[in-house]
C-alpha positions in Angstrom: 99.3 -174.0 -95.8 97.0 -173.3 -99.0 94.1 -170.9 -98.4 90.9 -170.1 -100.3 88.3 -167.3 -100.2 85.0 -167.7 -102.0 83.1 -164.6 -103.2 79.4 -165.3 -104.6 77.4 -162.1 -105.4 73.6 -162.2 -105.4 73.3 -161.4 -109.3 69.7 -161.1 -108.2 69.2 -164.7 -107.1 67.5 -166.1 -104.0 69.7 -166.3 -100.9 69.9 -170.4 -100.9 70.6 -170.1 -104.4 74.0 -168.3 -103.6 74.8 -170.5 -100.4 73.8 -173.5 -102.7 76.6 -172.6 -104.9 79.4 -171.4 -102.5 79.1 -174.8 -100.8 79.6 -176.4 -104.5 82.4 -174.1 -105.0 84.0 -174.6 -101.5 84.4 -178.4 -101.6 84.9 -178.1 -105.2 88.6 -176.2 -104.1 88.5 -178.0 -101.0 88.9 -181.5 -102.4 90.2 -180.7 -105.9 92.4 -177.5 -106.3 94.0 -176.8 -102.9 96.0 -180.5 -102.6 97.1 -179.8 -106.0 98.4 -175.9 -105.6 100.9 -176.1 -102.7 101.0 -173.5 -100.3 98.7 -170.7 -101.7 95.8 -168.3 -101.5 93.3 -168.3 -103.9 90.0 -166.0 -104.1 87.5 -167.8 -106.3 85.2 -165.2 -107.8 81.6 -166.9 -109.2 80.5 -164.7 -112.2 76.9 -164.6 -112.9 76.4 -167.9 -115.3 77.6 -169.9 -112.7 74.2 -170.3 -110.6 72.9 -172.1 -113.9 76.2 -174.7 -114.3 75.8 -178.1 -113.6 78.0 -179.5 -110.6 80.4 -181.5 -113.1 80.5 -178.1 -115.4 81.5 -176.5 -112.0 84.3 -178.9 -111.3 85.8 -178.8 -114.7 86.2 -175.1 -114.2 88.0 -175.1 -111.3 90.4 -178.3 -112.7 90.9 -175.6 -115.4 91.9 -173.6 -113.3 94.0 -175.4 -111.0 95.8 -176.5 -114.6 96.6 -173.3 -115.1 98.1 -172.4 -111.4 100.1 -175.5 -111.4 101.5 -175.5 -115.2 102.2 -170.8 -114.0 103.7 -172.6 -110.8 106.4 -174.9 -112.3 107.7 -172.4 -114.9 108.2 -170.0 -111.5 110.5 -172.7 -110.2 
């Protein structure tokens, strides 16, 4: 079963600016990166630019990402 962890720091923003964002980033790996990653854990750490990214830059990001997990993945096998 594929877990994930995400980890927002403050970066001297407003509380329901960070819980705005690790609800984006939650159903962001939720509905795009853990069906694709097999039986994982990830820990997605936000860096500071990402309380001013768009929803769709957010989503690329993490397809990025999940890219580059799946393409490390298959060259394990």
């Amino acid at each position: 079963m594929a877990r994930a962890a995400v980890v927002v720091a403050l970066y001297g923003n407003s509380a329901v600016d960070r819980n705005t964002l690790k609800r984006r980033l939650r159903e962001l790996v939720r509905v795009r990166m853990l069906p694709r990653i097999g039986p994982k854990d990830v820990l997605v750490r936000a860096r500071r630019e990402t309380y001013t990214a768009t929803f769709e830059q957010l989503a690329a990001a993490v397809e990025a990402v999940t890219d580059r997990i799946s393409h490390a993945a298959s060259e394990n096998t």
